[in-house]
C-alpha positions as CSV (number, residue, x, y, z in Angstrom):
1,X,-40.3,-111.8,-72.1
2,X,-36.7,-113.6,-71.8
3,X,-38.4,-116.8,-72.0
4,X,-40.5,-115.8,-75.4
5,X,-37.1,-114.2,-77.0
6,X,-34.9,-117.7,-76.1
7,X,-37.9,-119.6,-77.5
8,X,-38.0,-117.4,-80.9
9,X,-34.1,-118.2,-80.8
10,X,-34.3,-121.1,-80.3
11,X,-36.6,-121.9,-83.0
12,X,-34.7,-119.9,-85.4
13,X,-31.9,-122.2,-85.0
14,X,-33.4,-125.3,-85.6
15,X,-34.6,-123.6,-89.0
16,X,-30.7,-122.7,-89.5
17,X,-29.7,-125.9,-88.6
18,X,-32.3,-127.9,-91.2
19,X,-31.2,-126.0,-94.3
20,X,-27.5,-126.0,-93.6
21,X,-27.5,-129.6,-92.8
22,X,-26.0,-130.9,-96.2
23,X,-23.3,-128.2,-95.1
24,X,-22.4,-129.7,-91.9
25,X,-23.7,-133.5,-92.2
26,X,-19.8,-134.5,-93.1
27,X,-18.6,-133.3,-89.8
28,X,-20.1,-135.7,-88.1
29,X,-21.6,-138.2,-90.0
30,X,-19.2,-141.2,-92.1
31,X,-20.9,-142.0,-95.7
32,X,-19.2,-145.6,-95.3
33,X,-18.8,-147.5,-99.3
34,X,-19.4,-151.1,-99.2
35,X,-18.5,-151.3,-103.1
36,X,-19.4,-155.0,-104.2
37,X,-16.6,-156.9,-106.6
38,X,-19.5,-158.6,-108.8
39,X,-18.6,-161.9,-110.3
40,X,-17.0,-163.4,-106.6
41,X,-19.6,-166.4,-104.7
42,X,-21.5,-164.9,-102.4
43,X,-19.2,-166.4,-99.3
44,X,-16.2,-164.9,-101.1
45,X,-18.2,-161.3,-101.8
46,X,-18.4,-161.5,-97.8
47,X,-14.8,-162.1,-97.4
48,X,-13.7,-159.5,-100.1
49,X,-15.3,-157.1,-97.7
50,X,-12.8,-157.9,-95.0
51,X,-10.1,-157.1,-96.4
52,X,-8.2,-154.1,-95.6
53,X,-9.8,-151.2,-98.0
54,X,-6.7,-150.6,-99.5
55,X,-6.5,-153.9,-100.8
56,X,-10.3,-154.1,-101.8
57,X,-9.3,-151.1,-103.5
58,X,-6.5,-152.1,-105.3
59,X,-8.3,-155.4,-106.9
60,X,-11.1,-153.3,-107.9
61,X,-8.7,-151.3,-109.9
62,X,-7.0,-154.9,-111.0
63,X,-10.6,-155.6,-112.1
64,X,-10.5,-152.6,-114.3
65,X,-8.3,-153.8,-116.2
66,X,-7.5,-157.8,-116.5
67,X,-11.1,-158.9,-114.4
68,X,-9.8,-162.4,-114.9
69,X,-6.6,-162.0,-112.8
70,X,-8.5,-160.0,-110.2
71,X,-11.0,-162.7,-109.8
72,X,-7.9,-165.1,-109.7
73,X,-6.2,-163.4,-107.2
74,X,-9.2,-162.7,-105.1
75,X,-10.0,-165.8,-105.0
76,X,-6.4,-167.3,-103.7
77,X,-6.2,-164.5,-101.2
78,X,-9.5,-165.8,-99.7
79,X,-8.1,-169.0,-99.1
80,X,-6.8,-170.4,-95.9
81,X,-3.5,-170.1,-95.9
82,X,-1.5,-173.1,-96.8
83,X,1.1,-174.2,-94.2
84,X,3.3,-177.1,-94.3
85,X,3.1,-179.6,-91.3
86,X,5.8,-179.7,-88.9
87,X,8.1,-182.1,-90.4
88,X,7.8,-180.4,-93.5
89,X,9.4,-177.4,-91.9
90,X,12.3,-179.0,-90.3
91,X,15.6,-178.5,-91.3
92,X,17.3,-181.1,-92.8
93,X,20.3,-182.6,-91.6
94,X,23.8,-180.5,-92.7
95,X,25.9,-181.0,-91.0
96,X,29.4,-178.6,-92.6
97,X,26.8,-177.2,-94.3
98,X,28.2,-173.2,-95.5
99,X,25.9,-170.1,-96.0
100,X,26.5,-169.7,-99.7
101,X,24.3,-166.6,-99.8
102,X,20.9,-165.4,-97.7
103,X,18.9,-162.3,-98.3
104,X,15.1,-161.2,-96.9
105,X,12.1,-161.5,-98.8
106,X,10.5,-157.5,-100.2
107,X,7.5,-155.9,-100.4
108,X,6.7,-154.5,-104.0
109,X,2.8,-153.5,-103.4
110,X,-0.1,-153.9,-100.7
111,X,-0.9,-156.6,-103.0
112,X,2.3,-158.3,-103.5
113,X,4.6,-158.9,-100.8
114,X,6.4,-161.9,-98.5
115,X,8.2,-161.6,-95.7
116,X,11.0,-163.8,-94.3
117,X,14.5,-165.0,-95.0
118,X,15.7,-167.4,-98.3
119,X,19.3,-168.7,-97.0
120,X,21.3,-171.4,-100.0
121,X,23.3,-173.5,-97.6
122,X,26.0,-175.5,-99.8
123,X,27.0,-179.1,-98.4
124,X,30.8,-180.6,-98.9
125,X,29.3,-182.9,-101.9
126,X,28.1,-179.9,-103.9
127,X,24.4,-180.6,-103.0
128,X,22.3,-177.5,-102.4
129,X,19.3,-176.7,-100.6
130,X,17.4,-173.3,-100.4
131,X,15.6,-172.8,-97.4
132,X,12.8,-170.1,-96.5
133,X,12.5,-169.1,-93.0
134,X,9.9,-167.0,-91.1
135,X,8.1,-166.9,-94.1
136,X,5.0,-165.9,-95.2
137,X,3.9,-164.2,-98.7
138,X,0.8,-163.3,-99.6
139,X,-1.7,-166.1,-101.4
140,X,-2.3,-166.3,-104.9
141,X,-2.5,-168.6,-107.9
142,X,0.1,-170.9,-109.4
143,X,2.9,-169.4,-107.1
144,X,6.6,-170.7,-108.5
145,X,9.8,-170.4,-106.5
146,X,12.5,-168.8,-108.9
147,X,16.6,-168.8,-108.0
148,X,17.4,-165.4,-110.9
149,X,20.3,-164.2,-112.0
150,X,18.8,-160.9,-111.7
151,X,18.9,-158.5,-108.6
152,X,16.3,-157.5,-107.9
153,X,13.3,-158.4,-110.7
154,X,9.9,-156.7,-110.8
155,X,8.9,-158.2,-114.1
156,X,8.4,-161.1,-116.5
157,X,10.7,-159.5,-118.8
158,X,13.2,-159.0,-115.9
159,X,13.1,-162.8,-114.6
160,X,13.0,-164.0,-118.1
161,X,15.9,-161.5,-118.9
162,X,18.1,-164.7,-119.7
163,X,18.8,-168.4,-119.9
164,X,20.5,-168.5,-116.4
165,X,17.2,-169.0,-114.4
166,X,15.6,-171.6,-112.6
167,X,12.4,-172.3,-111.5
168,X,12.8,-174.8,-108.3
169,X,9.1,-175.8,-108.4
170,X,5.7,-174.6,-106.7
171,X,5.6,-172.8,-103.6
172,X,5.2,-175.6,-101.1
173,X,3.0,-173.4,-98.9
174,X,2.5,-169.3,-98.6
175,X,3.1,-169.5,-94.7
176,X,5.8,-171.7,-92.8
177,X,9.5,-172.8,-93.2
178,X,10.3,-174.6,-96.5
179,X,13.2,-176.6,-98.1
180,X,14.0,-176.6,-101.8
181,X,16.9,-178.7,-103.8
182,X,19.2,-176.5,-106.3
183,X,20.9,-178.6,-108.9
184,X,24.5,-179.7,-108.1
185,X,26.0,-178.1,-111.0
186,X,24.3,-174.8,-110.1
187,X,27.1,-171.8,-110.2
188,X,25.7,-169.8,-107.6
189,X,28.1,-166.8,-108.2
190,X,25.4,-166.4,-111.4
191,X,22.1,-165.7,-109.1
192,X,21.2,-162.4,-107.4
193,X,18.0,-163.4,-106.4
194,X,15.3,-165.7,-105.0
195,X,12.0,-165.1,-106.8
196,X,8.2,-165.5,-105.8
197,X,6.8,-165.8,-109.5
198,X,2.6,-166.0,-110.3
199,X,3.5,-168.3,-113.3
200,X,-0.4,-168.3,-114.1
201,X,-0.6,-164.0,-114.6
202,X,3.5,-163.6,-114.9
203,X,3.1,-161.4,-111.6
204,X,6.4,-161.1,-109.5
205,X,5.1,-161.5,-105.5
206,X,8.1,-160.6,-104.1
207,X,12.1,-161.0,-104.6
208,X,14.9,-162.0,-101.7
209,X,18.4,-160.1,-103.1
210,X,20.9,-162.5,-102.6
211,X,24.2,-161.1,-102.9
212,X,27.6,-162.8,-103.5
Protein backbone atom coordinates (compact mmCIF):
# COMPACT_ATOMS: atom_id res chain seq x y z
CA UNK A 1 0.00 0.00 0.00
CA UNK A 2 3.05 2.37 0.89
CA UNK A 3 4.58 1.38 -2.25
CA UNK A 4 1.31 2.29 -4.46
CA UNK A 5 0.87 5.78 -2.43
CA UNK A 6 4.92 6.77 -3.08
CA UNK A 7 4.29 5.75 -6.69
CA UNK A 8 0.95 7.97 -7.10
CA UNK A 9 3.35 10.62 -5.42
CA UNK A 10 5.71 10.25 -7.22
CA UNK A 11 4.00 10.60 -10.42
CA UNK A 12 2.18 13.54 -9.33
CA UNK A 13 5.39 15.28 -9.09
CA UNK A 14 6.68 14.68 -12.23
CA UNK A 15 3.27 16.22 -13.52
CA UNK A 16 4.12 19.36 -11.10
CA UNK A 17 7.37 19.46 -12.26
CA UNK A 18 6.44 19.52 -16.31
CA UNK A 19 4.01 22.42 -16.08
CA UNK A 20 6.13 24.53 -13.73
CA UNK A 21 9.17 24.03 -15.65
CA UNK A 22 9.21 27.59 -17.49
CA UNK A 23 8.94 28.64 -13.75
CA UNK A 24 12.06 27.08 -12.53
CA UNK A 25 14.15 26.46 -15.88
CA UNK A 26 16.19 29.87 -14.88
CA UNK A 27 17.48 28.32 -11.78
CA UNK A 28 19.34 26.14 -13.28
CA UNK A 29 19.64 26.46 -16.71
CA UNK A 30 22.00 29.68 -18.43
CA UNK A 31 20.16 31.05 -21.80
CA UNK A 32 23.78 32.07 -23.09
CA UNK A 33 23.45 35.15 -26.21
CA UNK A 34 25.91 34.73 -28.84
CA UNK A 35 24.63 38.24 -30.54
CA UNK A 36 26.39 38.37 -34.04
CA UNK A 37 28.04 42.08 -35.05
CA UNK A 38 26.93 41.65 -38.89
CA UNK A 39 29.10 43.37 -41.37
CA UNK A 40 32.74 42.02 -39.57
CA UNK A 41 34.72 38.83 -41.96
CA UNK A 42 33.80 35.85 -40.69
CA UNK A 43 37.49 35.37 -38.91
CA UNK A 44 36.83 38.64 -37.22
CA UNK A 45 32.93 37.70 -36.27
CA UNK A 46 34.83 34.74 -34.45
CA UNK A 47 37.16 37.03 -32.74
CA UNK A 48 34.39 39.61 -31.73
CA UNK A 49 33.05 36.70 -29.84
CA UNK A 50 36.00 36.59 -27.57
CA UNK A 51 35.95 39.50 -26.33
CA UNK A 52 35.03 40.28 -22.92
CA UNK A 53 30.90 40.72 -23.11
CA UNK A 54 31.17 43.99 -21.86
CA UNK A 55 33.14 45.14 -24.60
CA UNK A 56 31.08 43.10 -27.28
CA UNK A 57 28.45 44.99 -25.65
CA UNK A 58 29.59 48.22 -25.73
CA UNK A 59 30.46 48.14 -29.71
CA UNK A 60 27.19 46.82 -30.39
CA UNK A 61 25.83 49.92 -28.75
CA UNK A 62 28.80 51.97 -30.82
CA UNK A 63 27.14 50.19 -33.78
CA UNK A 64 23.89 51.74 -32.94
CA UNK A 65 24.85 54.73 -33.53
CA UNK A 66 28.06 55.57 -35.86
CA UNK A 67 28.27 51.58 -37.40
CA UNK A 68 31.20 52.90 -39.35
CA UNK A 69 33.43 53.68 -36.22
CA UNK A 70 32.30 50.46 -34.56
CA UNK A 71 33.38 48.51 -37.50
CA UNK A 72 36.64 50.57 -37.38
CA UNK A 73 37.34 50.09 -34.03
CA UNK A 74 36.41 46.41 -34.06
CA UNK A 75 38.48 45.87 -36.53
CA UNK A 76 41.78 47.50 -34.89
CA UNK A 77 41.03 45.79 -31.59
CA UNK A 78 41.21 42.41 -33.43
CA UNK A 79 44.57 43.15 -34.50
CA UNK A 80 47.71 41.83 -33.09
CA UNK A 81 49.00 44.13 -31.11
CA UNK A 82 51.72 46.24 -32.50
CA UNK A 83 54.95 46.24 -30.41
CA UNK A 84 58.10 47.99 -31.17
CA UNK A 85 61.31 45.80 -31.38
CA UNK A 86 63.78 46.02 -28.74
CA UNK A 87 65.92 48.68 -29.88
CA UNK A 88 63.01 50.65 -30.53
CA UNK A 89 62.29 50.64 -26.89
CA UNK A 90 65.57 51.53 -25.51
CA UNK A 91 66.19 54.58 -23.97
CA UNK A 92 68.24 56.95 -25.53
CA UNK A 93 71.25 58.26 -24.23
CA UNK A 94 70.70 61.44 -21.56
CA UNK A 95 72.94 61.76 -19.87
CA UNK A 96 71.95 65.34 -17.27
CA UNK A 97 68.86 64.58 -18.58
CA UNK A 98 65.97 66.34 -15.84
CA UNK A 99 62.34 65.04 -15.33
CA UNK A 100 60.55 68.04 -16.61
CA UNK A 101 57.16 66.51 -15.81
CA UNK A 102 55.69 62.53 -15.76
CA UNK A 103 52.12 61.51 -15.12
CA UNK A 104 50.31 57.81 -15.69
CA UNK A 105 48.23 57.03 -18.49
CA UNK A 106 43.86 56.79 -17.52
CA UNK A 107 41.18 54.78 -18.11
CA UNK A 108 38.07 56.69 -19.54
CA UNK A 109 35.81 53.47 -20.66
CA UNK A 110 36.10 49.60 -21.05
CA UNK A 111 36.65 50.69 -24.53
CA UNK A 112 39.16 53.32 -24.11
CA UNK A 113 41.94 53.06 -21.94
CA UNK A 114 46.07 52.83 -21.70
CA UNK A 115 48.07 52.13 -19.05
CA UNK A 116 51.61 53.09 -18.26
CA UNK A 117 53.80 56.09 -17.57
CA UNK A 118 54.56 59.36 -20.23
CA UNK A 119 57.82 61.01 -18.42
CA UNK A 120 59.30 64.56 -20.71
CA UNK A 121 62.94 64.38 -19.71
CA UNK A 122 64.58 67.92 -20.81
CA UNK A 123 68.44 67.71 -21.87
CA UNK A 124 71.05 70.81 -21.11
CA UNK A 125 70.70 71.87 -24.97
CA UNK A 126 66.89 72.40 -24.66
CA UNK A 127 66.13 69.12 -26.70
CA UNK A 128 63.14 67.14 -25.50
CA UNK A 129 62.07 63.72 -25.55
CA UNK A 130 58.72 62.14 -24.26
CA UNK A 131 58.95 58.78 -23.38
CA UNK A 132 56.10 56.07 -22.57
CA UNK A 133 56.94 53.44 -20.29
CA UNK A 134 55.06 50.12 -19.32
CA UNK A 135 52.74 50.99 -21.83
CA UNK A 136 50.04 49.54 -23.38
CA UNK A 137 46.56 51.23 -24.65
CA UNK A 138 44.08 49.65 -26.25
CA UNK A 139 44.21 49.18 -30.40
CA UNK A 140 42.40 51.24 -32.58
CA UNK A 141 42.52 53.25 -35.83
CA UNK A 142 44.80 56.28 -36.75
CA UNK A 143 46.02 56.60 -33.05
CA UNK A 144 47.94 60.19 -32.63
CA UNK A 145 50.24 61.04 -29.65
CA UNK A 146 49.05 64.60 -28.45
CA UNK A 147 51.32 66.87 -25.72
CA UNK A 148 47.75 69.45 -24.55
CA UNK A 149 47.68 72.24 -22.73
CA UNK A 150 44.60 70.83 -21.22
CA UNK A 151 44.40 68.74 -18.00
CA UNK A 152 42.79 66.33 -18.40
CA UNK A 153 40.74 66.16 -22.02
CA UNK A 154 37.85 63.81 -22.77
CA UNK A 155 36.94 65.53 -26.04
CA UNK A 156 37.76 66.84 -29.47
CA UNK A 157 36.58 70.13 -28.37
CA UNK A 158 38.69 69.80 -25.22
CA UNK A 159 42.06 68.92 -27.10
CA UNK A 160 41.25 71.32 -29.77
CA UNK A 161 40.32 73.91 -26.97
CA UNK A 162 43.41 76.10 -28.26
CA UNK A 163 46.37 76.87 -30.50
CA UNK A 164 48.88 75.56 -27.81
CA UNK A 165 48.76 71.80 -28.87
CA UNK A 166 50.84 69.50 -30.51
CA UNK A 167 50.39 66.48 -32.11
CA UNK A 168 54.04 64.56 -31.88
CA UNK A 169 53.03 61.97 -34.61
CA UNK A 170 51.38 58.38 -34.77
CA UNK A 171 51.45 56.09 -32.01
CA UNK A 172 54.57 54.10 -32.75
CA UNK A 173 52.99 50.92 -31.33
CA UNK A 174 49.83 50.27 -28.69
CA UNK A 175 52.13 47.96 -26.57
CA UNK A 176 55.87 48.57 -25.51
CA UNK A 177 58.22 51.52 -24.43
CA UNK A 178 58.40 54.45 -26.95
CA UNK A 179 60.43 57.63 -27.49
CA UNK A 180 59.02 60.85 -29.01
CA UNK A 181 60.94 64.35 -29.85
CA UNK A 182 59.12 67.69 -28.53
CA UNK A 183 60.28 70.77 -30.35
CA UNK A 184 63.05 72.83 -28.66
CA UNK A 185 61.16 75.84 -28.35
CA UNK A 186 58.40 73.93 -26.59
CA UNK A 187 57.40 75.94 -23.15
CA UNK A 188 56.45 73.08 -21.24
CA UNK A 189 54.96 75.17 -18.27
CA UNK A 190 51.93 75.43 -21.09
CA UNK A 191 50.97 71.49 -21.28
CA UNK A 192 48.90 69.56 -18.70
CA UNK A 193 48.72 66.60 -20.60
CA UNK A 194 49.86 63.73 -22.80
CA UNK A 195 47.05 62.64 -25.08
CA UNK A 196 46.18 59.30 -26.92
CA UNK A 197 43.89 60.95 -29.78
CA UNK A 198 41.79 58.51 -32.57
CA UNK A 199 42.47 61.28 -35.17
CA UNK A 200 40.28 59.10 -37.73
CA UNK A 201 36.77 59.24 -35.33
CA UNK A 202 38.22 62.39 -32.94
CA UNK A 203 37.92 59.68 -29.94
CA UNK A 204 40.18 60.57 -26.89
CA UNK A 205 41.84 56.84 -25.75
CA UNK A 206 43.23 57.92 -22.84
CA UNK A 207 45.10 61.08 -21.21
CA UNK A 208 48.50 61.09 -18.83
CA UNK A 209 48.05 64.52 -16.43
CA UNK A 210 51.15 65.99 -16.41
CA UNK A 211 51.45 68.51 -13.89
CA UNK A 212 54.02 71.30 -13.45
Amino acid sequence: MRFRFFLILIGALAVVATFTFPLWRPLFINDVVVESFSGLPAELEAGFQTLPPDQQTAYLTMAAENREMALAMVRAVLQPDAVLSETEQAMPTMEAAVIAATGDFTQIDVLHNAQGTATIYQMPDNSKILRFENFRVTNGPDLRVVLSASANPLTLEEVELNDLDIELGSLKGNVGNQNYEIPADVDLSLYQSVVIFCRAFNIVFSTAPIPN
